[in-house]
Backbone as JSON Lines, residues from 0, in Angstrom:
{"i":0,"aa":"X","n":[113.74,115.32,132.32],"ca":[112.75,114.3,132.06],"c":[111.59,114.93,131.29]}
{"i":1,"aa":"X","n":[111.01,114.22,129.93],"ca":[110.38,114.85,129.57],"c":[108.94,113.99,129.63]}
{"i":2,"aa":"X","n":[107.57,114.82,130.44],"ca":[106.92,113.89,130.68],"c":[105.48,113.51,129.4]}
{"i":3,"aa":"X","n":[105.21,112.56,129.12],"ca":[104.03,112.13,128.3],"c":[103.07,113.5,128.19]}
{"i":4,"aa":"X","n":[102.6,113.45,127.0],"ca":[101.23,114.33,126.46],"c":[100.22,113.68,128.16]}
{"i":5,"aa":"X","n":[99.11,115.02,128.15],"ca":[97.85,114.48,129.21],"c":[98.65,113.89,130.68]}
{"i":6,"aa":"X","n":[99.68,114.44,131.58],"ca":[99.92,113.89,132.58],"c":[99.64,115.1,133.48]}
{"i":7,"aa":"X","n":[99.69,114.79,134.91],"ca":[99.15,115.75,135.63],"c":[99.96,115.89,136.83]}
{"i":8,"aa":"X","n":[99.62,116.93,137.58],"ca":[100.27,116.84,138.77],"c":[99.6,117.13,140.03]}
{"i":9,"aa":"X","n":[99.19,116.46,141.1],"ca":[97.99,115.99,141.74],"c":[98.43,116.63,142.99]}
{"i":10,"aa":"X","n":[97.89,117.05,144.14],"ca":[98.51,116.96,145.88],"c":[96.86,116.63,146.1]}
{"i":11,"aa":"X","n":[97.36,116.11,147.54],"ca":[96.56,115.79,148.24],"c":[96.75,115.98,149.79]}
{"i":12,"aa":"X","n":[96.29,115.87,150.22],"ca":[95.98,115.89,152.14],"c":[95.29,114.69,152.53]}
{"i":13,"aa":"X","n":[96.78,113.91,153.37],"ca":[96.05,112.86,154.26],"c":[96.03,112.92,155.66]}
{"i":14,"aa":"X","n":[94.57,112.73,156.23],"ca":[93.83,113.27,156.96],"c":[93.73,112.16,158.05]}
{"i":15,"aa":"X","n":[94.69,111.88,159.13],"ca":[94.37,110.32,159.92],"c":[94.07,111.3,161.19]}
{"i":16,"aa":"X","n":[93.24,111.11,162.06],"ca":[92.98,111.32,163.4],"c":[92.39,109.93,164.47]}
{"i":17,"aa":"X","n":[92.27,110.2,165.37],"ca":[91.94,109.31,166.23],"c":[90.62,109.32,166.56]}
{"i":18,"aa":"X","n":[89.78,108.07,166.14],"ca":[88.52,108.4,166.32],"c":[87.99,106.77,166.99]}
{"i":19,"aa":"X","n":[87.21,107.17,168.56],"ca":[86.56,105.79,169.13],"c":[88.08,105.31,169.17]}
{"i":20,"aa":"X","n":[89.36,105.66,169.55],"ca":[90.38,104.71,170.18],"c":[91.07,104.13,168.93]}
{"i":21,"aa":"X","n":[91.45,104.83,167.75],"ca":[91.44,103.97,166.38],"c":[92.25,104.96,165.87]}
{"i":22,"aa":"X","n":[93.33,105.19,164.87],"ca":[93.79,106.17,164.09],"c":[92.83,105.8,162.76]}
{"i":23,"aa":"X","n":[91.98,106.84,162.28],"ca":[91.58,106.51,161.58],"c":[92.04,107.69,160.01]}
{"i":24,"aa":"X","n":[91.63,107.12,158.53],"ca":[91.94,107.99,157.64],"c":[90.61,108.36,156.79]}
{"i":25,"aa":"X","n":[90.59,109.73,156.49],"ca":[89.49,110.43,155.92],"c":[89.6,110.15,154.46]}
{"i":26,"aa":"X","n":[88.44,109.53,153.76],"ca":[88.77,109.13,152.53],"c":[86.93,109.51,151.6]}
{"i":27,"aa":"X","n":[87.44,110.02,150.3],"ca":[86.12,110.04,149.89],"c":[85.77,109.43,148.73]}
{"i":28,"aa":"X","n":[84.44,109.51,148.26],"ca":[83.96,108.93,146.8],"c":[83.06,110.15,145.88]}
{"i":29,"aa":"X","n":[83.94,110.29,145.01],"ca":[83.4,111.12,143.86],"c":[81.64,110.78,143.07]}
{"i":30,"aa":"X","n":[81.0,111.6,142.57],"ca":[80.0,111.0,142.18],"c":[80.46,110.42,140.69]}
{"i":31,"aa":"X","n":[79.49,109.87,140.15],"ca":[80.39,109.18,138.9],"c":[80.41,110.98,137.44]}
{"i":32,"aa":"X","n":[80.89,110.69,137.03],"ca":[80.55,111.96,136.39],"c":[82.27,111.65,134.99]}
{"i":33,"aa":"X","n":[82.21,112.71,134.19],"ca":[83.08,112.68,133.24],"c":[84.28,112.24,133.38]}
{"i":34,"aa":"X","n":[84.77,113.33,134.53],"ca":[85.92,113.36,134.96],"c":[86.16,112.44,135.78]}
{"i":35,"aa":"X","n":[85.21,111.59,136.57],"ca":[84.98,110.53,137.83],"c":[84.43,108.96,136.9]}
{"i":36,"aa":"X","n":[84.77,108.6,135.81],"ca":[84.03,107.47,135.25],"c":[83.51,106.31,135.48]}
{"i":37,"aa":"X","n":[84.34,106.21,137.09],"ca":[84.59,104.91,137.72],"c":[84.82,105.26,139.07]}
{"i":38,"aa":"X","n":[84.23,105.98,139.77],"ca":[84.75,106.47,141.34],"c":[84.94,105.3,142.59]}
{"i":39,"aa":"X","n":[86.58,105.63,143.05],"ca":[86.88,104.8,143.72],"c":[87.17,105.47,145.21]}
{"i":40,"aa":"X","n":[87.46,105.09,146.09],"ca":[87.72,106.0,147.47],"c":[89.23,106.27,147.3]}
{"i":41,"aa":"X","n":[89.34,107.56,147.77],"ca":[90.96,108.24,147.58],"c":[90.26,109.35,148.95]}
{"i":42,"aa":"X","n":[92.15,109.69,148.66],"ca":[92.12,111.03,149.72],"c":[91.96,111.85,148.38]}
{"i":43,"aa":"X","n":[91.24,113.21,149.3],"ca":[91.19,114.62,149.03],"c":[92.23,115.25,148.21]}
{"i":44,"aa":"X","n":[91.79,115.89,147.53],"ca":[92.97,116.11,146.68],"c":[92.75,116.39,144.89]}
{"i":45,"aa":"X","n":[93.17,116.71,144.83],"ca":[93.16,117.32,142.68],"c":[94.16,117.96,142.27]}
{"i":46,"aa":"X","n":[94.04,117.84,140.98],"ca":[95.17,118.17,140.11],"c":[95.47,120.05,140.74]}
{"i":47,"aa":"X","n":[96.84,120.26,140.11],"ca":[97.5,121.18,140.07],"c":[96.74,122.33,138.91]}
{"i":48,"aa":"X","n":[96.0,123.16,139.34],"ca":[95.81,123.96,137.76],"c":[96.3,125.19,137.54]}
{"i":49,"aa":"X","n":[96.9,125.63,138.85],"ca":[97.86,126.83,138.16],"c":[98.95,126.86,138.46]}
{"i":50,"aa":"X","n":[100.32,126.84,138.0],"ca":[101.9,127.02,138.21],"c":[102.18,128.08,138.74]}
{"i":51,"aa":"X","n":[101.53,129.23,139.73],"ca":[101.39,130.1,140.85],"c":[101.49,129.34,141.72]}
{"i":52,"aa":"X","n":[100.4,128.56,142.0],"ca":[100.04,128.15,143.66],"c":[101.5,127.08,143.59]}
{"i":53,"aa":"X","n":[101.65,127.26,144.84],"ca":[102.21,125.86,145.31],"c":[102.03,124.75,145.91]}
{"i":54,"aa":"X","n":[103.02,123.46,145.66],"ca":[102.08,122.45,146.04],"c":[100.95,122.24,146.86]}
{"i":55,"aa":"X","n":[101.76,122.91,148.34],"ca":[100.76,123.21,149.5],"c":[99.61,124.01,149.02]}
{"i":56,"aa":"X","n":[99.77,124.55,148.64],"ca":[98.53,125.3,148.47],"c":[97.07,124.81,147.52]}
{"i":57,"aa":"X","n":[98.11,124.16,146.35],"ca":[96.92,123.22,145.6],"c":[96.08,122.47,146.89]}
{"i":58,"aa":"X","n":[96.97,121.51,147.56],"ca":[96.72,120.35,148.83],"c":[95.34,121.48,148.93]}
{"i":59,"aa":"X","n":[95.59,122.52,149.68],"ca":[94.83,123.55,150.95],"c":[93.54,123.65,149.85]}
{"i":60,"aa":"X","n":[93.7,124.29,148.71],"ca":[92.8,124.62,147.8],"c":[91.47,123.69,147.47]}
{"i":61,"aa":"X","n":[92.25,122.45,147.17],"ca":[91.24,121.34,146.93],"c":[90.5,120.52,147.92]}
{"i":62,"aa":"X","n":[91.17,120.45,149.1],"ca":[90.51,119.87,150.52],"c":[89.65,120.86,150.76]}
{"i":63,"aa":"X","n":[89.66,121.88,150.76],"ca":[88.66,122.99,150.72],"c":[87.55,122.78,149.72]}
{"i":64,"aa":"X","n":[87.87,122.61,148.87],"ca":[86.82,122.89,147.77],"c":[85.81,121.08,147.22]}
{"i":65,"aa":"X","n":[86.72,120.22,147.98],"ca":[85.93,119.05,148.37],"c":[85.07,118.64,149.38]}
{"i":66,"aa":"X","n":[85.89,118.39,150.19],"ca":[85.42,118.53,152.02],"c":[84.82,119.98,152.81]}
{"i":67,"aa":"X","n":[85.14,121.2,152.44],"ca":[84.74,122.26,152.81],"c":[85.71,122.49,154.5]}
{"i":68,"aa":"X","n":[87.27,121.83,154.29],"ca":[87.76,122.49,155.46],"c":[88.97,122.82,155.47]}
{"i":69,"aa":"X","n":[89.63,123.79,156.23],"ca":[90.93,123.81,156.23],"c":[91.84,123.03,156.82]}
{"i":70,"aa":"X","n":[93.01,122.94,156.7],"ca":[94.01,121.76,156.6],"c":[95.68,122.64,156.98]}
{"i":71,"aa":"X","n":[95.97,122.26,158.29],"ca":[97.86,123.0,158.3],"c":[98.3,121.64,157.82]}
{"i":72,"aa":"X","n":[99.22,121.15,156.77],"ca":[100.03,120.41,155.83],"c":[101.45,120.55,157.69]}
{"i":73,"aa":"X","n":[101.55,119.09,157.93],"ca":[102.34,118.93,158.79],"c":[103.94,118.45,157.9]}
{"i":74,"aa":"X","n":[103.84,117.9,156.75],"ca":[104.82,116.92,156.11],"c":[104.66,116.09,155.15]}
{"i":75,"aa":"X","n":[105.52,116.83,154.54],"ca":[105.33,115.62,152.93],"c":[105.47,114.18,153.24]}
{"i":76,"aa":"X","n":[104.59,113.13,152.74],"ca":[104.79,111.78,153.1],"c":[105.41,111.41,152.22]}
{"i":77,"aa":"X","n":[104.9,110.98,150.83],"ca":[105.54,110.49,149.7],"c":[105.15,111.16,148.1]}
{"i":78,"aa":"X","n":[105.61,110.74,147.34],"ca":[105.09,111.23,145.59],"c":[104.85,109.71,145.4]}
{"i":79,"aa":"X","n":[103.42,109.69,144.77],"ca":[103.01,108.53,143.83],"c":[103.22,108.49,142.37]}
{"i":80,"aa":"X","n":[103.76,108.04,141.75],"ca":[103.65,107.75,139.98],"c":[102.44,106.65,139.98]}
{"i":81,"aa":"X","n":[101.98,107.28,138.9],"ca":[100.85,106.12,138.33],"c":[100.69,106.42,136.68]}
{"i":82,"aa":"X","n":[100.67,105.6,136.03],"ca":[100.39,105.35,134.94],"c":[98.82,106.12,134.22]}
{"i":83,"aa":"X","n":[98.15,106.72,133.75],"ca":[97.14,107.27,133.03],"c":[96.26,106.53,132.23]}
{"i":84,"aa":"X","n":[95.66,106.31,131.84],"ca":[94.88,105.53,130.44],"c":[95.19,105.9,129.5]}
{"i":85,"aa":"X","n":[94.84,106.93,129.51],"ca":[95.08,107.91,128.04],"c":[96.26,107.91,127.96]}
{"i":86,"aa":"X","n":[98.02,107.45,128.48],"ca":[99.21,107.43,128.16],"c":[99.98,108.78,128.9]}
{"i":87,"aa":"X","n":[99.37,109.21,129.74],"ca":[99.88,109.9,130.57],"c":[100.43,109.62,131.89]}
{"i":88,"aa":"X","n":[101.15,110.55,133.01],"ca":[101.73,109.71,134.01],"c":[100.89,111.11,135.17]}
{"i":89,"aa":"X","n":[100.27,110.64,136.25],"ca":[100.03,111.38,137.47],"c":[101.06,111.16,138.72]}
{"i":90,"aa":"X","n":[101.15,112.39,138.59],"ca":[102.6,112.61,140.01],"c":[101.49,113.3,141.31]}
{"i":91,"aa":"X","n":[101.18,112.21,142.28],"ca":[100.13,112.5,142.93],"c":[101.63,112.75,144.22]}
{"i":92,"aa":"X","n":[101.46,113.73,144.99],"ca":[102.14,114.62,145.95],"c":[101.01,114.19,147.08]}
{"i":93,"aa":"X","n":[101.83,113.69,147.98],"ca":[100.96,113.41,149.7],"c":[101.33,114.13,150.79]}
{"i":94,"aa":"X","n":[100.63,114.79,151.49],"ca":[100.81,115.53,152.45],"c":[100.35,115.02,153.59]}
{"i":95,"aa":"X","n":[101.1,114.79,154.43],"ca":[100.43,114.49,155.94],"c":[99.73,115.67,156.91]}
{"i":96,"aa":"X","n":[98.47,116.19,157.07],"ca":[97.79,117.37,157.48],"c":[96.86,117.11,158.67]}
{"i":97,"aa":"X","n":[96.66,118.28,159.27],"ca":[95.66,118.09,159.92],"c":[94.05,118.87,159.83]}
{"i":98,"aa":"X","n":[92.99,118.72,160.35],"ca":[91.98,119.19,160.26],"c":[91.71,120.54,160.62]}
{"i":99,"aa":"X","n":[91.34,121.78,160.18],"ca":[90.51,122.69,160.65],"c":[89.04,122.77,160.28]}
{"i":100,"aa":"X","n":[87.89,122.54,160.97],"ca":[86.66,122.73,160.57],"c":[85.7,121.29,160.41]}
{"i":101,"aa":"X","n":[84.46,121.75,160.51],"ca":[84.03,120.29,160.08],"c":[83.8,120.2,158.99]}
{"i":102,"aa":"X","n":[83.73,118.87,158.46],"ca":[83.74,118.2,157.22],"c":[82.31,119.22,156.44]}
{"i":103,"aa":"X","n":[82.35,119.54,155.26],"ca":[81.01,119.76,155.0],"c":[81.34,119.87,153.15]}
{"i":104,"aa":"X","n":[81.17,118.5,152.89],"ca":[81.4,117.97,151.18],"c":[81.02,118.91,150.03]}
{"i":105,"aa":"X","n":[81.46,119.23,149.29],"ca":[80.82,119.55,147.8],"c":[79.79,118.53,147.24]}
{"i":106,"aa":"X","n":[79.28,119.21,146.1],"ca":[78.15,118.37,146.01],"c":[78.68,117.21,144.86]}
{"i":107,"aa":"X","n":[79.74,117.69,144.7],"ca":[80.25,116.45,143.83],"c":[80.96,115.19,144.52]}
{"i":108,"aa":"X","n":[81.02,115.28,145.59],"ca":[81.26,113.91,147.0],"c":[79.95,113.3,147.01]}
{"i":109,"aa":"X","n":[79.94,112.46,146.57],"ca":[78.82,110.68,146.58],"c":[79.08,110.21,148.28]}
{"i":110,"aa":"X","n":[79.99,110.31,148.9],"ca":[80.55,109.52,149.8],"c":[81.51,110.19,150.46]}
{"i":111,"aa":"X","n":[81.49,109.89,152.17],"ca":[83.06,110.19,152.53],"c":[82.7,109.76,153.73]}
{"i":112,"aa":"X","n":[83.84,109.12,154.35],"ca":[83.71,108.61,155.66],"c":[85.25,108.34,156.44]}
{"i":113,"aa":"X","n":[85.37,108.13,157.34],"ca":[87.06,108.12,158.57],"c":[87.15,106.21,158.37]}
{"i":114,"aa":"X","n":[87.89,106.18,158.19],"ca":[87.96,104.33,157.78],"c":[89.25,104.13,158.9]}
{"i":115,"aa":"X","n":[89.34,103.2,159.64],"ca":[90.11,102.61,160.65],"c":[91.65,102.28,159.5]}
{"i":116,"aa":"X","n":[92.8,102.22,159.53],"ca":[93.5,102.13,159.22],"c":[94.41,100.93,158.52]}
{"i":117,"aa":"X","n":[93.15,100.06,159.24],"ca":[93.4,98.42,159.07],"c":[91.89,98.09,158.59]}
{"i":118,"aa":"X","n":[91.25,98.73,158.53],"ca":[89.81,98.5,157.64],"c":[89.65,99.58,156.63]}
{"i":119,"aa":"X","n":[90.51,99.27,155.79],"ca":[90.11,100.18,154.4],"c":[88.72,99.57,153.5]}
{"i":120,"aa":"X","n":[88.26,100.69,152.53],"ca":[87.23,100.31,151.89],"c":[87.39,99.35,150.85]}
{"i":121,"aa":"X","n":[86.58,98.46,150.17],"ca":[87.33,98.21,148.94],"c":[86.92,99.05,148.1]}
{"i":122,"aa":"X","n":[87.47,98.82,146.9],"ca":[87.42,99.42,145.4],"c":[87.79,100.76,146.01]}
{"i":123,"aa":"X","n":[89.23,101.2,145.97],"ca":[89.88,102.32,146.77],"c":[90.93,101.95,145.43]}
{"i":124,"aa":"X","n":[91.2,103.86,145.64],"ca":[92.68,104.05,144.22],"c":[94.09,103.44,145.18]}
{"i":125,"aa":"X","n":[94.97,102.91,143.98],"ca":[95.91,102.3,144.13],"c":[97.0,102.77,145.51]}
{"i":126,"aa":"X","n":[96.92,104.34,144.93],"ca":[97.84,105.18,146.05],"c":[97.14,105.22,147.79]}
{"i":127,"aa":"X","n":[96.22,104.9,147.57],"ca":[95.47,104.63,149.09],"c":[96.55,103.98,150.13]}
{"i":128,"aa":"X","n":[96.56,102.64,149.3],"ca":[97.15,101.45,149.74],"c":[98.77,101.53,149.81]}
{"i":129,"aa":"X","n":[99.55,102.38,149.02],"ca":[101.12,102.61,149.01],"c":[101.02,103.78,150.1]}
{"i":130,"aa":"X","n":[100.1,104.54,150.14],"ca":[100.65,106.12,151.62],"c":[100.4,105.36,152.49]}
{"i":131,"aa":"X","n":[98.97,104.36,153.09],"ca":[98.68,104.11,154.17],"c":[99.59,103.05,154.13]}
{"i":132,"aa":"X","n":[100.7,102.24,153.85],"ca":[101.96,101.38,153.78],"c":[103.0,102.02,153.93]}
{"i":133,"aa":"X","n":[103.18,103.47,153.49],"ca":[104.85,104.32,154.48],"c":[104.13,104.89,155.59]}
{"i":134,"aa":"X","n":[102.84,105.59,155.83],"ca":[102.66,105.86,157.15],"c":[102.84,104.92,157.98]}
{"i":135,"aa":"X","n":[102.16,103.95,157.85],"ca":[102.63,102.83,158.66],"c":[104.27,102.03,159.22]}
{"i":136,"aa":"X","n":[105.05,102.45,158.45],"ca":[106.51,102.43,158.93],"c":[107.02,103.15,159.8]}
């Protein structure tokens, strides 16, 4: 398969714990910025930038370098395809993980908060709504 000019390859760490009697999921908001043009709530997570690390490790790398915590990756949930603007395709990789540490954001997090599972935010990225729909199976 040969994929489009500008596509990427994304992991992430999704982060559900039980909070107040609730499974809840850790979700954040980017500040608006170049790369953020339009910030919507997503899980944790960024592109792939070196073909060393592995997936897991991107996941570990970027939850770190967002949230400020570590993460043991329990199980791959699903791969998202999504379409690009620019004509590219993002292969966003989901990891089901758990927490080490407390939360403590980069300064490029506008936002982040534990959202009940059945009370998502609005204006949230597409893949929000397809992981928290196979976890739920």
């Amino acid at each position: 398969m040969n994929l489009p000019p500008n596509s990427i390859i994304a992991c992430g760490p999704v982060i559900i714990e039980e909070i107040k009697n609730k499974k809840q999921i850790l979700l954040n908001k980017h500040k608006k910025s170049e790369s953020h043009p339009n910030p919507k709530w997503q899980f944790c997570g960024g592109k792939m930038e070196d073909f060393d690390q592995s997936l897991e490790e991107t996941a570990k790398r970027e939850v770190k370098e967002e949230m400020g915590i570590n993460i043991k990756i329990e199980k791959l949930i699903d791969i998202y395809l999504d379409k690009k603007e620019d004509g590219g395709v993002a292969i966003l990789v989901h990891y089901l993980a758990k927490r080490i540490g407390e939360v403590k954001p980069d300064e490029d997090i506008e936002e982040w908060n534990w959202f009940p599972l059945d009370k998502l935010p609005e204006n949230r990225q597409p893949n929000v709504d397809y992981i928290i729909n196979k976890i739920k199976k």
